[in-house]
C-alpha positions as CSV (number, residue, x, y, z in Angstrom):
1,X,136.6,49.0,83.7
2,X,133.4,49.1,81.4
3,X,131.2,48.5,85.1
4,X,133.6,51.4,86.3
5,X,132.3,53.8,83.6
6,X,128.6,52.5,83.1
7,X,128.8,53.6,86.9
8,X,130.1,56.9,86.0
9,X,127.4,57.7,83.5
10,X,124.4,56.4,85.3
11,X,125.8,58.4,88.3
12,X,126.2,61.3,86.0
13,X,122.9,60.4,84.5
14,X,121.3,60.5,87.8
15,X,122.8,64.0,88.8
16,X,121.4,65.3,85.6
17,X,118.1,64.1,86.3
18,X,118.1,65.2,89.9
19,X,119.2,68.5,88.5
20,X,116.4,69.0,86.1
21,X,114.2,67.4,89.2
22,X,115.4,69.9,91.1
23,X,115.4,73.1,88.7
24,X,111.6,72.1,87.7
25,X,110.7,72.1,91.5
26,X,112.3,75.6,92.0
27,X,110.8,77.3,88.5
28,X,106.9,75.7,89.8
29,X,107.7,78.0,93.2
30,X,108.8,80.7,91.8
31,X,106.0,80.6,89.2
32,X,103.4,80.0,92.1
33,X,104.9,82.9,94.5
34,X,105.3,85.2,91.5
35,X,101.0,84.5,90.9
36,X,100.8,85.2,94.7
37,X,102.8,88.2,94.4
38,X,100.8,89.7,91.3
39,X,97.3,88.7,92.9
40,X,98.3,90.3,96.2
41,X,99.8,93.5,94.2
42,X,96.5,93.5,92.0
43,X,94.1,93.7,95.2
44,X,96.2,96.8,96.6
45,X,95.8,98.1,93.3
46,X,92.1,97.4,93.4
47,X,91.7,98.7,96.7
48,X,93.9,102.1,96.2
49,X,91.7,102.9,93.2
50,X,88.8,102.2,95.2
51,X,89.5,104.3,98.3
52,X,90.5,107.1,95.8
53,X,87.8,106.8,93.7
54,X,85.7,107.1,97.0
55,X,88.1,110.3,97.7
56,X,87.2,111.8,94.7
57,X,83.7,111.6,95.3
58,X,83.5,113.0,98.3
59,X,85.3,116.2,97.4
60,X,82.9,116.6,94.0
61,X,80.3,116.3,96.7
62,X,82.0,118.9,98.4
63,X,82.9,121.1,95.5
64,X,79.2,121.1,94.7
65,X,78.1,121.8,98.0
66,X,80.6,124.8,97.7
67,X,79.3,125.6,94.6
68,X,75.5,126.4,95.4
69,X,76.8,127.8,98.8
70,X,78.1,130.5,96.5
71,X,75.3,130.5,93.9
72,X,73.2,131.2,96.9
73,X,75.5,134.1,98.0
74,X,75.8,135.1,94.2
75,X,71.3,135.4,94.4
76,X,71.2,137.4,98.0
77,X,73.8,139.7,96.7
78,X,72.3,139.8,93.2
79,X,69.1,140.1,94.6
80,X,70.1,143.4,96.7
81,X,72.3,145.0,94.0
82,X,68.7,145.1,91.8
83,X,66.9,147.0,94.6
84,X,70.1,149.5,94.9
């Protein structure tokens, strides 16, 4: 009887074990996919801010080209109202 419950508990010892084995494997890949996931999700990030950045710098460009397109306009018609 006592070798029929030493069994028992290093059996149940064993499951425990295997258990926390088992659970420690699964947290370390979660964990590591969860670093993936954020290091993936932080280069999007990166490159979204980036290409809008980029965006944003093209249409100052443009909004200053527009700009002296109508300062020029604002001079020739300037310049004609003074000899009215």
């Amino acid at each position: 009887m006592k070798t029929m419950v030493a069994k028992a508990e290093a059996m149940a010892k064993n499951a425990v074990e295997e258990y926390q084995k088992r659970t420690m494997e699964i947290e370390n890949q979660f964990h590591q996919k969860e670093r993936l996931l954020q290091e993936h999700l932080r280069k999007q990030m990166e490159r979204v801010v980036q290409e809008q950045a980029k965006e944003l710098e093209e249409m100052q460009k443009e909004f200053q080209t527009a700009s002296n397109l109508l300062q020029q306009k604002y001079n020739i018609l300037n310049t004609k109202f003074s000899e009215l």
